[in-house]
C-alpha positions in Angstrom: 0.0 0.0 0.0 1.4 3.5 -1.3 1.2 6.2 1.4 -2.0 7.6 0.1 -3.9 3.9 0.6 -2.4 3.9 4.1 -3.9 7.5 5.0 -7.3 6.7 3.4 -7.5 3.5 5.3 -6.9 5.7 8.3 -10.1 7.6 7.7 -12.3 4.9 6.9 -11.4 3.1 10.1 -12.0 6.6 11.7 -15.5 6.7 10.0 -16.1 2.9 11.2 -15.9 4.2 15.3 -17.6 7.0 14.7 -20.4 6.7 12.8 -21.8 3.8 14.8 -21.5 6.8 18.3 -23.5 8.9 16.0 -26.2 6.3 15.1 -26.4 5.5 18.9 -26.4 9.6 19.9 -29.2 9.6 17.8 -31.3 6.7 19.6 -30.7 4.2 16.4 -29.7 1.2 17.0 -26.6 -0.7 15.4 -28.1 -3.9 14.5 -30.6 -2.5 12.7 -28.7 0.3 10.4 -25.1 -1.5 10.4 -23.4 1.7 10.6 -19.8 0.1 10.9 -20.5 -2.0 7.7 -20.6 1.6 5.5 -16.8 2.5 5.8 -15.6 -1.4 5.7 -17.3 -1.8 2.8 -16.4 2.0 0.9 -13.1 0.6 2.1 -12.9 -2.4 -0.1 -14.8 -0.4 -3.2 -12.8 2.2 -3.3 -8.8 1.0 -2.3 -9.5 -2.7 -3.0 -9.5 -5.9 -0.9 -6.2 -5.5 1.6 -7.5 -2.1 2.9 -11.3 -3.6 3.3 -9.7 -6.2 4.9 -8.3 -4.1 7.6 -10.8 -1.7 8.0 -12.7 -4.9 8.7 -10.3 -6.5 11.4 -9.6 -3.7 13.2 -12.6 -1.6 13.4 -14.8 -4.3 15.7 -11.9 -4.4 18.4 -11.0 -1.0 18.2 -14.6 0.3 18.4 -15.0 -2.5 21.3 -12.3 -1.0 23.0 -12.6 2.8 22.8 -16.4 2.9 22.9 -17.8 -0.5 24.5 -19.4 -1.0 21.0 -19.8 -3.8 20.4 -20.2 -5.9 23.1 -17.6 -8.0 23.8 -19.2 -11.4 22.5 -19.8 -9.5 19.2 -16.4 -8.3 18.2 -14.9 -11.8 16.6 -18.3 -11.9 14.9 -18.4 -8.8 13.7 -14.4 -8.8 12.7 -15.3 -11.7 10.8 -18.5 -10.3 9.3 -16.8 -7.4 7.9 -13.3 -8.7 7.0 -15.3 -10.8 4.4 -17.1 -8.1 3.5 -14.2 -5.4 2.8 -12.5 -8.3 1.1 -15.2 -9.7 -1.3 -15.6 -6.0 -2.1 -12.5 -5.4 -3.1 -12.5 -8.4 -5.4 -15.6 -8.7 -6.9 -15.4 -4.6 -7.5 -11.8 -4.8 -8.9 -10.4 -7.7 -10.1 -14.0 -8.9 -11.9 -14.7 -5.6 -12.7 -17.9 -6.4 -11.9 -21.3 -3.8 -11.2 -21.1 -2.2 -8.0 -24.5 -3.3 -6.8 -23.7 -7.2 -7.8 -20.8 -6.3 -5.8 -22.4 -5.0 -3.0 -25.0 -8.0 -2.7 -22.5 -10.4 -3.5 -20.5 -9.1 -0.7 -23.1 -8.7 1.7 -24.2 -12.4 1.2 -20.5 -13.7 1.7 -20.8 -11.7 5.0 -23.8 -13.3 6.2 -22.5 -16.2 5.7 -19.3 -15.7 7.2 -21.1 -14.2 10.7 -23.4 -17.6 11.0 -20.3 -19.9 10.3 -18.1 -17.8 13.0 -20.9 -18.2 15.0 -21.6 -21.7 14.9 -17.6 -22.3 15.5 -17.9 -19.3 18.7 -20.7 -21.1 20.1 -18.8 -24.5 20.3 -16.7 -22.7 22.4 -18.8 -19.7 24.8 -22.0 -19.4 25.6 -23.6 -17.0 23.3 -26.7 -14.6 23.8 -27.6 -16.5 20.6 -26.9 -19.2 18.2 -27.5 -20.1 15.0 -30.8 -21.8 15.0 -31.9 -17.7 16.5 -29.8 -16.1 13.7 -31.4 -18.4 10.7 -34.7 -18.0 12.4 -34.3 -14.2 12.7 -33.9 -14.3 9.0 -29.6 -14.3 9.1 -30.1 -10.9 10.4 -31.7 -10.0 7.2 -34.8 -8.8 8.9 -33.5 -6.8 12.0 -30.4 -5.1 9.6 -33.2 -4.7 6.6 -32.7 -0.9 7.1 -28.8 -1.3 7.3 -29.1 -2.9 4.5 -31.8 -0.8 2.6 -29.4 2.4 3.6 -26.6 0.6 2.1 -27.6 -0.1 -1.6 -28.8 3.3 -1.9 -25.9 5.0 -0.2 -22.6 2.9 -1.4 -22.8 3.3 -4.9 -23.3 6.4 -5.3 -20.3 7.3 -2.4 -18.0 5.1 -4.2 -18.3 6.7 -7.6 -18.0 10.1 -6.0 -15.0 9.2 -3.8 -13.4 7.2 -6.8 -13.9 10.2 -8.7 -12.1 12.2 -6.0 -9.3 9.9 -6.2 -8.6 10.2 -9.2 -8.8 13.5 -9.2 -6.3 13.5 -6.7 -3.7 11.4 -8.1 -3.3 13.2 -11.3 -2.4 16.3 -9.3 0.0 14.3 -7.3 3.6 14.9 -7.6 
């Protein structure tokens, strides 16, 4: 990663702590707009897979840590969650050169799927508020983050043209 990668990286894990404090300021809860999920994911649209990737291992435990969000039983779920998502992102987005929206659902499916399968191996292990006969039954958290989700294929693409747009912009006036 060039300088520039490593500095945007920065910001989107920024934006992953603090947009989730600014959806709970406001009364709304995480689980149901998946406010971390916006800058993992713009991470891995707009850099590629690596910096999705970290955005989506570090932002759980570093959230966890600095603002008790969220909770503890969470954070390896989450980091999962949205590892897979930064990286399927990434790759779908850039090395298929694929649509950003079958990007975005392709992504957001792998996810899923990646959260049930790190809980069914978690739960082996701790007891969990839930397992994942509640999580299948709940719809895979389709139903409860149906919002998140909503907010997210209306909001991504349109971010991620704009801020690729930016970059490029950018880079040409680079030294």
């Amino acid at each position: 990663m060039n300088p520039r990668q490593i500095a945007y990286t920065a910001l989107y894990l920024a934006l992953a702590i603090v947009l989730p404090i600014g959806f709970h300021q406001l009364g709304v809860a995480g689980r149901i707009f998946l406010p971390m999920h916006i800058p993992v994911l713009l991470a891995g649209f707009t850099l590629g897979p690596l910096p999705g990737v970290l955005v989506g291992l570090i932002a759980p435990l570093l959230s966890h840590l600095t603002t008790g969000m969220p909770p503890a039983y969470a954070v390896p779920l989450m980091t999962v969650e949205l590892a897979i998502y930064g990286l399927i992102a990434g790759l779908v987005y850039f090395r298929f050169e694929s649509n950003i929206y079958i990007a975005l659902v392709i992504a957001m499916i792998a996810g899923r799927i990646a959260f049930a399968g790190a809980l069914l191996l978690l739960g082996l292990f701790v007891l969990l508020p839930y397992g994942v006969a509640e999580y299948l039954a709940a719809g895979g958290a389709l139903v409860t983050g149906l919002p998140g989700i909503i907010l997210q294929i209306v909001i991504i693409p349109p971010l991620v043209i704009a801020v690729r747009r930016q970059l490029a912009r950018t880079a040409r006036k680079a030294p």
